[in-house]
C-alpha positions in Angstrom: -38.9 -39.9 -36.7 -35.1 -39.5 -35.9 -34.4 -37.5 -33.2 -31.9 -35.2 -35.0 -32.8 -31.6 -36.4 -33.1 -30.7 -39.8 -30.7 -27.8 -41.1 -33.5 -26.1 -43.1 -36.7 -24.8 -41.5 -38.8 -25.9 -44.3 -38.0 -29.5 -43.8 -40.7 -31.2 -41.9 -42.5 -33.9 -41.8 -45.2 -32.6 -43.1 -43.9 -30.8 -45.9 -42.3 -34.0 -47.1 -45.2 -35.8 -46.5 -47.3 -33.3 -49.3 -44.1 -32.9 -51.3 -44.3 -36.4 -51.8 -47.9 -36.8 -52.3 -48.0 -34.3 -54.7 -45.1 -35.7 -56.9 -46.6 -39.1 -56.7 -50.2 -38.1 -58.0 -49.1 -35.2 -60.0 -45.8 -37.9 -62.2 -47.6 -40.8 -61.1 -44.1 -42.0 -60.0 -42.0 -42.5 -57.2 -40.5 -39.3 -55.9 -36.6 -38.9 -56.1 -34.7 -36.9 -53.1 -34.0 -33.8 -55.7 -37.6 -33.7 -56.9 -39.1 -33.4 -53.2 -35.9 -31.2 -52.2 -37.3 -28.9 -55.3 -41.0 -29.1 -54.1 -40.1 -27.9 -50.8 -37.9 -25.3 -51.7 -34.8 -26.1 -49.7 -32.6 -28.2 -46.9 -29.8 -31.0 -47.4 -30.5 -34.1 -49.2 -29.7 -36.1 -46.0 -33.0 -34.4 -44.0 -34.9 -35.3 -47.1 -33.9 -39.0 -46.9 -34.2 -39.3 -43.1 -37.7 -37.9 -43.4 -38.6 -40.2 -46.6 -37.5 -43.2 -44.5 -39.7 -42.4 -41.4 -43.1 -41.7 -44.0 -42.5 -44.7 -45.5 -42.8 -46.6 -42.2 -45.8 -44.3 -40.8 -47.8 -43.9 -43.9 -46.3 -45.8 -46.9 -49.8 -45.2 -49.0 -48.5 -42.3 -49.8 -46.0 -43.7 -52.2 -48.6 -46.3 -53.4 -49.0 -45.2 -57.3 -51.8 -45.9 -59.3 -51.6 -48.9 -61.9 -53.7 -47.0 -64.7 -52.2 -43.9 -64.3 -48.8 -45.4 -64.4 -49.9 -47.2 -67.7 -51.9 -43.9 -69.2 -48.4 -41.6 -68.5 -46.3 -44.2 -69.3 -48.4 -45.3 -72.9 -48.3 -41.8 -73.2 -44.5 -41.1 -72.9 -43.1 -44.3 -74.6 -46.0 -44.8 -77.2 -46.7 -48.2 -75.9 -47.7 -50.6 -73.1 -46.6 -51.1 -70.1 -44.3 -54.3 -69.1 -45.7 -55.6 -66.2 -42.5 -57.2 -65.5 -40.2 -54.1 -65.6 -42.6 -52.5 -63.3 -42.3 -55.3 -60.6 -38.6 -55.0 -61.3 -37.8 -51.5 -60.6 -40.5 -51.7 -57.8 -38.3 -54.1 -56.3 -35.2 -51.8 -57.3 -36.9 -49.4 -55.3 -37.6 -51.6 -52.4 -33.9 -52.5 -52.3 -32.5 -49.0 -52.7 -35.0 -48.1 -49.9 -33.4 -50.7 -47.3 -30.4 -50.0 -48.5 -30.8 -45.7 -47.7 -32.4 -46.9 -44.7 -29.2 -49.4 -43.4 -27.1 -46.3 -44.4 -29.0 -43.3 -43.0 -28.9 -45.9 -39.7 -25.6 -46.4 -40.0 -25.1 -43.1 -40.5 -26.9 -42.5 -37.2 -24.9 -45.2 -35.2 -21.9 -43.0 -36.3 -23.8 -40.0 -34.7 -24.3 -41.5 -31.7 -21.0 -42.9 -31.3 -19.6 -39.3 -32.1 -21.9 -38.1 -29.8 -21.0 -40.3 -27.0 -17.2 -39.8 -28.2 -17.6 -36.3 -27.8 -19.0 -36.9 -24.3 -16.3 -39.0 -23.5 -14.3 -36.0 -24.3 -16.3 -33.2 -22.5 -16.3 -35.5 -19.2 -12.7 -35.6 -19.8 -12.2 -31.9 -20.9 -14.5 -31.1 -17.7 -12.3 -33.1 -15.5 -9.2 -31.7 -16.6 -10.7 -28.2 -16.4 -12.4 -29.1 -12.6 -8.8 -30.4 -11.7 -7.1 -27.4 -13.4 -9.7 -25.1 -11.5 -8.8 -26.6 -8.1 -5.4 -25.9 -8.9 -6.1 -22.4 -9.9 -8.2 -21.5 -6.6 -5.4 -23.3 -4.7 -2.7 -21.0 -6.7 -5.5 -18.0 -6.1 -5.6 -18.6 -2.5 -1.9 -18.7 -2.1 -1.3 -15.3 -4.3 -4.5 -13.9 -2.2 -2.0 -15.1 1.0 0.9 -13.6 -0.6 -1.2 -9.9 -1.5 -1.7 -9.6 2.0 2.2 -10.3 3.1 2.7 -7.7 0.0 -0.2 -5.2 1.5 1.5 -5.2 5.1 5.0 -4.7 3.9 3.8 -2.1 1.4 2.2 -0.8 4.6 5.2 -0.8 6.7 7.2 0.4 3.4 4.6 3.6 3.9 5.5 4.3 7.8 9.3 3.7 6.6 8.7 6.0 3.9 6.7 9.0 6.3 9.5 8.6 8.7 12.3 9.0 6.2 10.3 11.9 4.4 10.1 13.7 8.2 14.1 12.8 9.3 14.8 14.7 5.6 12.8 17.8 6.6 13.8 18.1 9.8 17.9 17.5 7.9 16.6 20.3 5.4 15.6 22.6 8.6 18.9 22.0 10.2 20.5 22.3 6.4 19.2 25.8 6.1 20.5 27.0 9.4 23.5 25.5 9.2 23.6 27.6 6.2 22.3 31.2 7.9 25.2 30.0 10.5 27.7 29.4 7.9 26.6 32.6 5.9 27.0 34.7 9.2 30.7 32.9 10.1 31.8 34.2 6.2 30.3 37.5 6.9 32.2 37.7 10.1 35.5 36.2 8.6 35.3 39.1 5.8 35.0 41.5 8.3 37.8 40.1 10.6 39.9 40.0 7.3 39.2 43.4 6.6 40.1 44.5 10.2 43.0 42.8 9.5 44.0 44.3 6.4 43.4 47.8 8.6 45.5 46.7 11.4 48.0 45.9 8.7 48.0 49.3 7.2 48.1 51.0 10.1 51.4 49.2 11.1 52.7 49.1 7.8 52.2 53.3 8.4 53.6 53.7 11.5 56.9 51.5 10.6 56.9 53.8 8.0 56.7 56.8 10.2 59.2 55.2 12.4 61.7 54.9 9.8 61.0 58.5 8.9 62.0 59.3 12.5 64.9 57.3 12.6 66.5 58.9 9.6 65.2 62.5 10.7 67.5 61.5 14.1 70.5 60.6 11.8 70.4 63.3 10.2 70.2 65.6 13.5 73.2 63.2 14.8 75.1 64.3 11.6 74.5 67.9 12.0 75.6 67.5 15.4 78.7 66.1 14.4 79.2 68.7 11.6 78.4 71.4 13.7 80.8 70.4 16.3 83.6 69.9 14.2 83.0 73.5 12.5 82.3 75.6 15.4 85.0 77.2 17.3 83.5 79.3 19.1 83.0 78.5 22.5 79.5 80.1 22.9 78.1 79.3 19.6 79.2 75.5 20.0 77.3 75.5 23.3 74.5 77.2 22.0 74.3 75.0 18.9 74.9 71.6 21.4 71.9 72.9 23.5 69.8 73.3 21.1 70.4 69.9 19.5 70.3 68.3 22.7 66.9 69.6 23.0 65.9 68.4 19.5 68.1 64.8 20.1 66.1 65.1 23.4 62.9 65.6 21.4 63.6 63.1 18.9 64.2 60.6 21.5 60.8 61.1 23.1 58.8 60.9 20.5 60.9 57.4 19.1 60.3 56.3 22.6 56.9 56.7 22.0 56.7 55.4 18.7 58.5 52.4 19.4 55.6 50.9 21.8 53.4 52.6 19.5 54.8 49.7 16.6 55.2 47.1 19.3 51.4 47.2 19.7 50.1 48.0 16.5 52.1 44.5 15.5 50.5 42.7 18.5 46.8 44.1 17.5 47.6 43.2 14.3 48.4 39.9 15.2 45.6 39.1 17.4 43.2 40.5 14.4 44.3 37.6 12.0 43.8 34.9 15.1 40.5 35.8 16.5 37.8 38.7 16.2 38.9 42.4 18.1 35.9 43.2 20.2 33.8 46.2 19.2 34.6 49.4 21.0 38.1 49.1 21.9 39.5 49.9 18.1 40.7 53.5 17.4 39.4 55.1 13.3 42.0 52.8 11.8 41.0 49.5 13.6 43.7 50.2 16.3 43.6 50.3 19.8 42.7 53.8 21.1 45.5 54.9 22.9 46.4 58.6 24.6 48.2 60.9 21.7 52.0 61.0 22.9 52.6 65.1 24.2 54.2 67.1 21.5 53.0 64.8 18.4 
């Protein structure tokens, strides 16, 4: 038997060897590839013929048909005898379609093999390509496996950078937020310097004010003196009217000499207020310097 497998289950050697005993006895003539691929029920006509071929060399009595039964079936079918000559002649027709099945079926299988051993050829080479291709591949997997591990110890020194750039920013947001308090307590401080300034500044602006009020209070008392010295005659009424606006001229000028420093330091506080911070204590209701009230004010 050939060495290949059939593609139908129910092609075997044995059932080919009944199929064709049964044909043969039951037609009394030689079985035909379709006929036995009918008996059996199945499979390619190229099983059929490899299988034929291998009975015919093991038991070849089993296509060995009987003379008279041949004659009877035949007498029976054609209505007369049987030539004994056309018999021998499609025996040999037989015969020669046999060896010629069996020089195909083997060529057939010489094809096979060569296929096969062409498609070994092929796999050796495939295998060769795909060992060489492998080496090449554990060589590249050796050299990425080298390069993960450069990758893994910068990504690890990427990490400390990382925690030590994370740590400088909170300690930067620490000093960020009390640079911020600081900043938040220098504008409080500035708003309160400005608003000691802005007293400072009224309460010059009030006694330059008050100053001026004096000044033209002490014209005025310089032009009643005039008028009342051109208008009294009388000796005793003129004295009595200069004495008593000496006193008053005398008054007047004590209390503008009082004022006048009064001004001169308001100005200077005021002054100082706008360039740097009056220390807390020393400042009168208005933001002024406390001072002594001058007598008779």
């Amino acid at each position: 038997m050939s060495c290949s497998q059939p593609t139908h289950p129910l092609i075997t050697h044995e059932s080919v060897s009944e199929a064709v005993s049964k044909i043969v006895s039951k037609d009394h003539a030689y079985p035909s590839y379709r006929r036995i691929r009918a008996e059996i029920g199945g499979g390619s006509l190229r099983d059929v013929s490899r299988f034929i071929h291998d009975i015919r060399k093991t038991a070849p009595h089993l296509f060995v048909i009987q003379k008279g039964a041949v004659s009877a079936s035949r007498d029976a079918f054609a209505g007369g005898p049987v030539d004994v000559k056309s018999c021998a002649a499609a025996d040999q027709m037989r015969c020669d379609i046999d060896g010629a099945l069996t020089a195909f079926i083997a060529s057939i299988d010489a094809m096979r093999q060569e296929e096969r051993l062409l498609a070994a050829e092929q796999h050796t080479t495939a295998l060769a390509a795909l060992q060489s291709e492998s080496a090449a591949c554990r060589s590249e997997l050796h050299t990425l496996t080298a390069e993960i591990a450069e990758q893994e110890q910068g990504y690890e020194d990427l990490a400390q950078e990382h925690d030590r750039i994370m740590e400088d920013r909170n300690q930067l947001a620490v000093t960020v937020a009390e640079q911020g308090a600081a900043l938040t307590r220098m504008s409080a401080e500035i708003k309160d310097w400005q608003r000691q300034a802005a007293d400072a500044q009224a309460a010059v602006e009030t006694v330059n004010r008050l100053l001026s009020e004096e000044k033209a209070a002490l014209l005025r008392s310089s032009l009643q003196l005039d008028q009342l010295r051109s208008e009294l005659t009388d000796k005793h009424q003129v004295e009595q009217a200069l004495d008593e606006a000496r006193r008053e001229n005398a008054r007047l000028r004590g209390r503008l000499e009082v004022l006048e420093p009064l001004a001169a330091t308001l100005a200077a506080s005021a002054h100082r207020e706008a360039g740097g911070k009056v220390k807390p204590g020393k400042q009168g209701s208005l933001g002024l310097p406390a001072m002594a009230a001058p007598p008779g004010s």
